[in-house]
Structures are given as C-alpha cells and as structure tokens.
N, C-alpha and C positions, 0 to 999 in steps of 0.2 A: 564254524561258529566261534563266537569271539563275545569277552567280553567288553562291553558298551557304555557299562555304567557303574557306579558301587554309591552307596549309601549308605550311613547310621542314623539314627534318629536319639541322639545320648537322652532324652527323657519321652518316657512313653507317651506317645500324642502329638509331640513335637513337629515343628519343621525339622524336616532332612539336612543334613551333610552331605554333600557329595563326598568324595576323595577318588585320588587317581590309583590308590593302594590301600588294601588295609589289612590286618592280620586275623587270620582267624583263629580263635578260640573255641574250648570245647562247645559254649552255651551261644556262639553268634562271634560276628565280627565285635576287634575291638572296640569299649565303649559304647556297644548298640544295645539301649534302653537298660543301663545296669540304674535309673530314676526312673521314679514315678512317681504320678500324683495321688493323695488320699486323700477322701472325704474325712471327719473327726471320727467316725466310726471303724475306720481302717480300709473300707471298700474301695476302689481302684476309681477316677478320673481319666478317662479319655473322652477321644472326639465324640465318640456314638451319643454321648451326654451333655457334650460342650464342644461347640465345632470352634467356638474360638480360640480352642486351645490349640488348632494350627497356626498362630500365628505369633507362636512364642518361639524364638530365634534364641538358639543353641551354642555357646561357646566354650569347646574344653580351655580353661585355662589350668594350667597343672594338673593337679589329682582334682580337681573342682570344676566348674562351672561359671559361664558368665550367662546370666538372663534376661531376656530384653523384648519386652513389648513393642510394638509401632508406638512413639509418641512419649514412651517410658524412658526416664533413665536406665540406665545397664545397671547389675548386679549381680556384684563376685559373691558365688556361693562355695566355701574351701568344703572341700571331699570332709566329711566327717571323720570322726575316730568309731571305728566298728566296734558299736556296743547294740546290738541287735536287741532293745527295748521296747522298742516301738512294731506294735502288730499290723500287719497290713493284708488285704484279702485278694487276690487275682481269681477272677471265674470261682467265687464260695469258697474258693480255698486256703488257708490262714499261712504267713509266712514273717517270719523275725525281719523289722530290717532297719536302717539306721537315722533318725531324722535329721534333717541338714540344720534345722535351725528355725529359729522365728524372722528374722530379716526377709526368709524365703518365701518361709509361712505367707507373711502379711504380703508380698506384692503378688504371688500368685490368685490370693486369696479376693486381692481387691480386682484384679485382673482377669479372674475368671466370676467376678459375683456369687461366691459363695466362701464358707471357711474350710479353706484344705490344707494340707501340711503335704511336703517335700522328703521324699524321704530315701536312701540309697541301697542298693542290693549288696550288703561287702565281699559275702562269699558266693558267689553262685554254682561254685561246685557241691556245698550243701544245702542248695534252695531247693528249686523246681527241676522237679523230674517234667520230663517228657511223656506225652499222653502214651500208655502205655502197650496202647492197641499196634503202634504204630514203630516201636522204637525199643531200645535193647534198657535194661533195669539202670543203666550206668548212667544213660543221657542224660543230660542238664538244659536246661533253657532259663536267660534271664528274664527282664518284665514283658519279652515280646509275648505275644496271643499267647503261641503253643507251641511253636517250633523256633530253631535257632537263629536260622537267616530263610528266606522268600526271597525267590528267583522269578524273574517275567521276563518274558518273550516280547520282544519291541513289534515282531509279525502277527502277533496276536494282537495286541495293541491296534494298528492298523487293519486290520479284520476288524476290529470291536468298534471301530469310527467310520468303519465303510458301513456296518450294519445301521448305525444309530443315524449317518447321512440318510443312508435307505428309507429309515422311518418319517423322514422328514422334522426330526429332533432338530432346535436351532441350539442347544446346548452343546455340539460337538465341533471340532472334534477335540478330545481329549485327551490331557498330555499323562506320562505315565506316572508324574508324582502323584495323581489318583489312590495308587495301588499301592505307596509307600512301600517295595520291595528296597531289600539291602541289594543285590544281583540282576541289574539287567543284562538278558544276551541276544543279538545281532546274528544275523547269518542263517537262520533256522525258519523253516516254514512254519505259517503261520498256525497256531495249537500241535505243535510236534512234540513240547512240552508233555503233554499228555500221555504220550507212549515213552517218557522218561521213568514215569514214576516205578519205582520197584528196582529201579535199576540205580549201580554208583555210578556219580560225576564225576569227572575231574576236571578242575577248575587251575589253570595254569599245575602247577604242582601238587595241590590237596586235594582230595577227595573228600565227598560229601554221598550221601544216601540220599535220594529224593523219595519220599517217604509219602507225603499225599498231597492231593490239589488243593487250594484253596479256598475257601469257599467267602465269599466278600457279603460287607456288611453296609448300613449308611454311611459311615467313615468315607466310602467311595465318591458318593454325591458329594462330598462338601469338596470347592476351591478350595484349594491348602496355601493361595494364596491370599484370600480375603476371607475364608473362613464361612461364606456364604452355601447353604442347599440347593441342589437341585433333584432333578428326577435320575437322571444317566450317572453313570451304566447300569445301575441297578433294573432299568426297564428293560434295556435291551437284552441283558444277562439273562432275565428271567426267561426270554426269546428263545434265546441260542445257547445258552451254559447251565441250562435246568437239571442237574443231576441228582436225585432222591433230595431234592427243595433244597439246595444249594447251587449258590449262583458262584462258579468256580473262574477265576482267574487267577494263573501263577501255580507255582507248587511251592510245597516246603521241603527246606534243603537241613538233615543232620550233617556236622561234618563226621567222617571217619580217620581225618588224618590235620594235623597243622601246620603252618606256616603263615604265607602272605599270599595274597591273588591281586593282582593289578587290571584296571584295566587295557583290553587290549590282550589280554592272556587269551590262550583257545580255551573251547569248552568240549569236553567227549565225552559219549554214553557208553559208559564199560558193562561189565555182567551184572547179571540180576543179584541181589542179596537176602539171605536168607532174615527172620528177625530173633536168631537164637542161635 
C-alpha cells in the first residue's frame, strides 16, 4: 500500500490543495484548516450550510492567505498578530481565536450572502482537544471536524461507484474530492480500512493511531467543483455503510509521531494501541 494522494484544505470548507509532501503536525498536516469561517455570533460556516463555500480557492501566501472566488478579484489576507479576542464556536463548543480583518470580512461576507468574519486558530496546541472517547488527554485537533488528518481508500472509493452504477444512479461515478480526506492510499483491498482501526499506521516514517471510522455528512453530496447537491453517496452509503445510523467512509488518523509523508511513501498496519 502506498501513498496516492495528500491534501490540505487551509480554511475550513475550502477547496483542497493537493501537495506531493507535507509535514505533519501534532493537530493535522501543515496549514490544514488552522481558518475558519464565522457567523456574527461565533458559530462555525461550512458546506453542510453553504455549499458554495467549495468553491473558494485557497492560497498560502506567507504566513497569510490569498482568497479567490470564480469571477472575483484575488485577496491577500496577512496571518494576523495572535490576540485571541474574537470567540468562535465548533460543534457548541467556545474557542479564542484571532480575526483576520474586515477586507476578509466583507468579500467572504458578500460571497457567501450572509455576514461572517474570518478568523485564525494561532495556537492549536492550546485549542481543541480531541473527542475524548477516542484519544489520549494530550491530543489537539485544529478547525477539522474531530480528528487531525482522514485517510480514504481509493478501493473503496471504487466499490462505492460500482454499488451507486448498480443502483442505476446517473450521479456517479464519483471522484474522491467528495470525501475531502487529507490521506489518500492505493494498494489495499477495497474497506480493509476497516480492520485498520485500533491499530498504528505508519505512513512513510511517522506513525499515526487510526482511531475511528468516519462517519459522512451532506458536505459529500455537494460537487466541490461547482458547489451544486445531489443525492450520492449519501443514498448508497445508507445501503452498504449503515453502522449504528452512520454512514462511514474513511477513518480518522491521530498522529503518534512527526515529520513529513510524501506521496508515494508505503503504508503499514503495526499493533494495536492501547488509549492510556
């Protein structure tokens, strides 16, 4: 098994990055979702609420941002100076973090038809713990869901487009920016994934804990290229990936150890890990 693909998403909701490399960090690969978007009340901005928000194209410039609609001028958003003012909420739960500015403000704002602010994670080693059922007290995750980095199976992927053929869906088949994983891997039979979980990875050189499956949301339905709904794979999911009313594709991956992973690295399933 090998890996196939890598991804960041530097603002949560975002169009993806590819990269042929990228470093990992305790809370996720670098720059993956350390932004996000806020409503005025602090509450979190993604697709599940605004699918058009895939189709905001992402540029690290420096320690900053370059942001760019279809049709929009570009704009340089510089990394703020971390003064954790500004409140912001993920999944009900309150967290400090830093706003980029009104420049930002105003074209996201007009961008997505509503008023939200931009705003940046500075520390993530003392933000977000990790769901704790799952993960050791020390863990961190930045603005992603719940976990650091999401790994998918490209065999699975094809399994999930033979099943949706099967139903006579004209919506497939479907590519894997769907599942917006940082980790795609190659080589491995289709949901093998599955009998990962519990167990460490290692991913070229670092190790990671695969901790639990995922469980997918409407974010899946939307083209993350034109930001349009459909029904798949959330119909087919509910078919074949129905576990306690979660429709799973992918796992989530803690790292245990840092460095860099490239793609093209191998992928191997080491021993089980205890969570204490």
């Amino acid at each position: 098994m090998r890996v196939s693909a890598l991804h960041t998403y530097p603002v949560k909701g975002c169009r993806r990055i590819d990269h042929q490399q990228a470093a990992v960090e305790p809370w996720g690969l670098a720059g993956d979702r350390r932004w996000m978007i806020i409503n005025l009340d602090g509450s979190e901005v993604t697709q599940r609420e605004v699918a058009r928000l895939a189709l905001l194209r992402v540029r690290p410039v420096g320690g900053g941002l370059e942001l760019r609609f279809p049709e929009s001028a570009p704009l340089l958003v510089a990394q703020p100076v971390p003064d954790p003012v500004t409140h912001s909420t993920l999944w009900q739960q309150p967290y400090p973090a830093t706003a980029a500015g009104p420049a930002a403000d105003a074209l996201l704002s007009k961008e997505l038809g509503r008023d939200v602010r931009l705003v940046w994670m500075d520390d993530p080693a003392s933000r977000r713990p990790v769901e704790p059922e799952y993960a050791l007290p020390t863990d961190r995750v930045s603005y992603a869901d719940g976990y650091p980095l999401l790994l998918a199976n490209s065999a699975s992927l094809d399994r999930l487009n033979d099943w949706i053929a099967e139903s006579g869906s004209d919506e497939g088949p479907l590519p894997m920016a769907r599942f917006r994983p940082n980790v795609v891997v190659g080589g491995a039979a289709a949901f093998a994934e599955d009998d990962w979980l519990g167990h460490r990875l290692r991913i070229g050189a670092v190790e990671f804990r695969a901790a639990k499956a995922c469980g997918r949301c409407v974010v899946t339905t939307t083209d993350q290229e034109t930001g349009v709904r459909g029904r798949e794979p959330l119909r087919t999911l509910a078919r074949y990936r129905n576990v306690d009313q979660k429709l799973l594709f992918g796992i989530n991956l803690i790292p245990d150890t840092l460095g860099e992973i490239r793609v093209g690295d191998p992928v191997e399933v080491l021993d089980r890990f205890p969570l204490s």
